[in-house]
N, C-alpha and C positions, 0 to 999 in steps of 0.2 A: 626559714630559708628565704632570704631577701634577694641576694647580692642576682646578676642572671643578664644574661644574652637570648637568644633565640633557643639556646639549647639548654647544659646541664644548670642547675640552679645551688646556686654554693650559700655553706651558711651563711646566717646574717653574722657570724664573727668576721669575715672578708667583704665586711662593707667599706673596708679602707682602699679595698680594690677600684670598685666605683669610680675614683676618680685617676682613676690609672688603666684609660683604655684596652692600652695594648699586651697591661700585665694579666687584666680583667680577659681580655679576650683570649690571651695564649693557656691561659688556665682553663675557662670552661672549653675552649675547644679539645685540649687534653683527656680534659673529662668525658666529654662526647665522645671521644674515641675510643675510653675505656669503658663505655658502659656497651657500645657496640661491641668492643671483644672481650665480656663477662659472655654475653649471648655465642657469642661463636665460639668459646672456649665449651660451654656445654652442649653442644650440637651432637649427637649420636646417631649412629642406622637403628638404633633399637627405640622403636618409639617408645614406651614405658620407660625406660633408662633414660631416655632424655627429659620426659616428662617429670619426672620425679628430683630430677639434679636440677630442675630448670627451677620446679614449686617455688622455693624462696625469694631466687634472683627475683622472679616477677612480680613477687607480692610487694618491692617496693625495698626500700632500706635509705640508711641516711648517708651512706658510702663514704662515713667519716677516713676509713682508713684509704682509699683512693684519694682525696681530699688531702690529706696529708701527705702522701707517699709524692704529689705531683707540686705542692708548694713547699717542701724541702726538697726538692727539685734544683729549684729556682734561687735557693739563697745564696749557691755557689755563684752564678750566672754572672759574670763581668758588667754587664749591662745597665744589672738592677738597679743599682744606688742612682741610674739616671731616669728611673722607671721603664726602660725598655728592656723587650728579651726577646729573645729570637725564637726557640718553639722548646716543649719535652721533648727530650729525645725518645725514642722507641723500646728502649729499657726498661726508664722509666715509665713508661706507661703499661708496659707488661709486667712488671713490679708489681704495679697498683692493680691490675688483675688479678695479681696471685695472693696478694694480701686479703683481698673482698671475699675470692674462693675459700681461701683458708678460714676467713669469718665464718663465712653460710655452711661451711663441714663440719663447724665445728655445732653451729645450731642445730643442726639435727641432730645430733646427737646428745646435747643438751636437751632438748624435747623430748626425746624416747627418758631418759634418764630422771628428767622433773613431773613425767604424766604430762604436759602441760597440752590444753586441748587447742591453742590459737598461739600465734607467731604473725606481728603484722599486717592483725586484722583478717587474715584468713584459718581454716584449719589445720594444723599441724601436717605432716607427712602421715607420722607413724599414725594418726587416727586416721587416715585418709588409705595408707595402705600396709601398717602392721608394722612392728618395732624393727623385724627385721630388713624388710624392704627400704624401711626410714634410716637405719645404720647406715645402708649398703650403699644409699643413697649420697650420704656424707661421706663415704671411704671411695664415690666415683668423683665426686667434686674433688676433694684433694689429690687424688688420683692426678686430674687433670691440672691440677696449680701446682704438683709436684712436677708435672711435663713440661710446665713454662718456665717453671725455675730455672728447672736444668740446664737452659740454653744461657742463663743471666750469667757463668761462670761459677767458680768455688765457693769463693766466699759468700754470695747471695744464699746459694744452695744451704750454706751450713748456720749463715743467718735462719732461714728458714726454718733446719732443723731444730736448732738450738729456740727459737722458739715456739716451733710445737712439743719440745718438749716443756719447758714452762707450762702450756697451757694445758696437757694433759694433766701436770705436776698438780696444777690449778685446783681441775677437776677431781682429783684424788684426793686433796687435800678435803674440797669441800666436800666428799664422801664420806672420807673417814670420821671428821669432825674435830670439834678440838679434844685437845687430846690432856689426860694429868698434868695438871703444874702449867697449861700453856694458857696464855691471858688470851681471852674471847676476842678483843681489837685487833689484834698483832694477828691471829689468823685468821679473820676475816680479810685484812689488806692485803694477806701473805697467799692468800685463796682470789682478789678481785685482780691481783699485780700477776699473778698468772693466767687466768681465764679472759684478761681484760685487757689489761697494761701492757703485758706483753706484748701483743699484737700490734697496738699501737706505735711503742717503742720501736718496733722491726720495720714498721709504716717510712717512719723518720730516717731512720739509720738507714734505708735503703734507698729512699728516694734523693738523699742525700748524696749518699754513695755512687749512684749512679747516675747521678746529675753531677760530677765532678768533682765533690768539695773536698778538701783536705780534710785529714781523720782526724784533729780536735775539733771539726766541725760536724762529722761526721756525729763523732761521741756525745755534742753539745744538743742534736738536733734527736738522739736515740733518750734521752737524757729527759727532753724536754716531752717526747711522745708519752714513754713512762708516768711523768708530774701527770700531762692530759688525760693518759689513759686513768689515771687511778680517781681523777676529778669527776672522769663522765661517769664511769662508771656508781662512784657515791650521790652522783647527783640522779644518776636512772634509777639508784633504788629509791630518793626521795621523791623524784616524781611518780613511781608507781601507787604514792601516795596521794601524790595532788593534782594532778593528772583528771581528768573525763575518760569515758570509756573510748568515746570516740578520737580522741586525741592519741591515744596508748594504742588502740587495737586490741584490746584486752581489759578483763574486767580490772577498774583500781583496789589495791591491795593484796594481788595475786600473790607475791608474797610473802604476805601473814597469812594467808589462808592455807598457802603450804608449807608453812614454818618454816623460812627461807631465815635464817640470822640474817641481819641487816645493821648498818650504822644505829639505824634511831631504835632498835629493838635491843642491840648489847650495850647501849649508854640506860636506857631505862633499867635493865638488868642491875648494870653498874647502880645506878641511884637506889635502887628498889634495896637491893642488900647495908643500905644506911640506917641510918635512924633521922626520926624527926618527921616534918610535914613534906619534906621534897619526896623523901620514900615513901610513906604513906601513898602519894599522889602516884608516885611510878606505880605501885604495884597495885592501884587501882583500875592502871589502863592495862596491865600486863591481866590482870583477871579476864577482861575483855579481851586480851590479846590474846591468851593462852586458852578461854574457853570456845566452847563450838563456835566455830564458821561456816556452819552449813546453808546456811542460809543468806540470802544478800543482805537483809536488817541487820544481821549478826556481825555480817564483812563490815558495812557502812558503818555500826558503831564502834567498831573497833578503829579504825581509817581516822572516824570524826578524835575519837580519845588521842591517837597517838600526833596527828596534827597539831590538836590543841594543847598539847605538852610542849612544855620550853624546851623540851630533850630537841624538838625540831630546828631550834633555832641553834644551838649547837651542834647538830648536826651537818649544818648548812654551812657553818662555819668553817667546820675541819675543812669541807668539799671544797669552799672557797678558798681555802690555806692553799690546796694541794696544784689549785689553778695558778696563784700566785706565785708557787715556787717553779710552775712551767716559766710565767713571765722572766721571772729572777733568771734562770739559767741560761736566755737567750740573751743575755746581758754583753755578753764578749763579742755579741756577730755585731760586724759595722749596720752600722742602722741604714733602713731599707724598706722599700713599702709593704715588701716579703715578711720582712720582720715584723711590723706592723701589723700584719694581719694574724702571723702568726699568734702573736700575743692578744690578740682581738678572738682569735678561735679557744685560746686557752679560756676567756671569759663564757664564750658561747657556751661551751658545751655545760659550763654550770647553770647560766642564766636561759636554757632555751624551755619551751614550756612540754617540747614531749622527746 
């Protein structure tokens, strides 16, 4: 996170902003004003209830999807192609609130669901106050981004719902698991473009949408979230690889230590059922991978093995493909410093280090 004014600090993919004052300043001051009304959307008379919907917000987040929601804003903006723009409008910016909420409901709930004991470098909810309270917690946050919706008119509303339902779709998908006859890649993507993509794709479409733009831009801008979304996400399961603890908020390798399938774990698969020295090599790391991780020597060698497998550089690859084809599809919008960044953030979110 480079790019920055006095207040919100944007990634370093909008370092093309930099030299575009007035585009640089109408964005992060957007952002300021949505991280001020994430805080006052979770406000309660009930002090525990507030305490509890509050937990995540404060432990920090990369507020990708506000970030997107408020610079597909700006692509429709008349102005832009001269680098100026006049401000988000208020839609917009409670968009981008309702997007964040709908992220952080859905992590607690993902937390209860994975055991997982830290989130952000602090302790999870549900070990902090029990699976129940931790659910209850994530059904008050949407609760309340479902409240904001509802003011955005129809269509935002059914954006919305249509995609929580993907992302519960998501999370079912990655319950159940895969399933006879279904190739291990295809539902992985089909499980990260729901729990993941989704959301992000809704980021674009909407902040689009209600920053003005015509609907093939609209569709181009949902389109390109989607590509984003499916990049960060493949690139956050490789960093939980290569990553520091301190960097993550969390131990690296978490995981393989919960048998989490991942890119670089179903491509070793794939090799490992070959023949010859490439298989041999997969299913030497997969031994490490598949045996005990109770212990931290155990996690580090297995980390170190799957690292040092070329599967990683092919893995890196696909992630980088999926950034590319966010670039490619922004192809049709008139060029713009908007655009520019946008496709600057498509790189970020693969190349950033946590």
């Amino acid at each position: 996170m480079t790019t920055s004014t006095d207040g919100f600090t944007l990634p370093s993919g909008f370092d093309s902003l930099a030299g575009h004052g007035r585009v640089l300043e109408t964005v992060t001051d957007a952002l300021d004003a949505v991280e001020t009304q994430l805080h006052e959307a979770l406000t309660n008379d009930d002090v525990f209830a507030e305490t509890a919907s509050r937990h995540l917000l404060t432990a920090g987040g990369k507020r990708i999807r506000p970030v997107l929601t408020v610079m597909a804003a700006l692509i429709a903006d008349p102005e832009i192609g001269s680098g100026q723009v006049a401000s988000v409008n208020a839609e917009v910016r409670q968009a981008a609130v309702v997007m964040e909420l709908t992220h952080l409901a859905t992590l607690y709930h993902d937390d209860v669901m994975d055991e997982a004991p830290v989130r952000r470098g602090v302790e999870t909810a549900h070990r902090l106050w029990g699976n129940s309270a931790a659910i209850l917690a994530g059904d008050l946050v949407f609760a309340r981004a479902s409240q904001l919706m509802s003011e955005l008119g129809p269509r935002a509303v059914r954006v919305q719902s249509d995609t929580f339902e993907r992302l519960v779709m998501g999370q079912l998908w990655e319950t159940r698991g895969v399933q006879d006859g279904e190739d291990h890649l295809e539902h992985y993507l089909k499980v990260i473009g729901g729990k993941t993509a989704s959301l992000i794709a809704a980021s674009g479409m909407l902040g689009s949408l209600l920053g003005g733009a015509d609907e093939d831009t609209v569709q181009i801008l949902a389109a390109y979230g989607e590509e984003v979304g499916l990049a960060f996400q493949l690139a956050d399961d490789l960093i939980d690889l290569t990553s520091t603890e301190e960097q993550l908020g969390k131990a690296p390798g978490t995981d393989l230590r919960e048998g989490v399938p991942t890119l670089t774990t179903i491509l070793l698969r794939r090799e490992a059922a070959g023949q010859g020295a490439e298989a041999e090599s997969a299913r030497e790391v997969l031994e490490l991978v598949d045996g005990p991780l109770d212990s931290d020597a155990q996690l580090a060698a297995a980390v170190a093995a799957v690292t040092g497998h070329p599967v990683m550089e092919r893995a890196w690859e696909m992630t980088r493909a999926h950034a590319a084809k966010a670039r490619e599809i922004l192809a049709p919008l008139p060029d713009s410093v908007v655009k520019d960044a946008l496709a600057g953030f498509a790189d970020y979110v693969v190349d950033r280090a946590s």
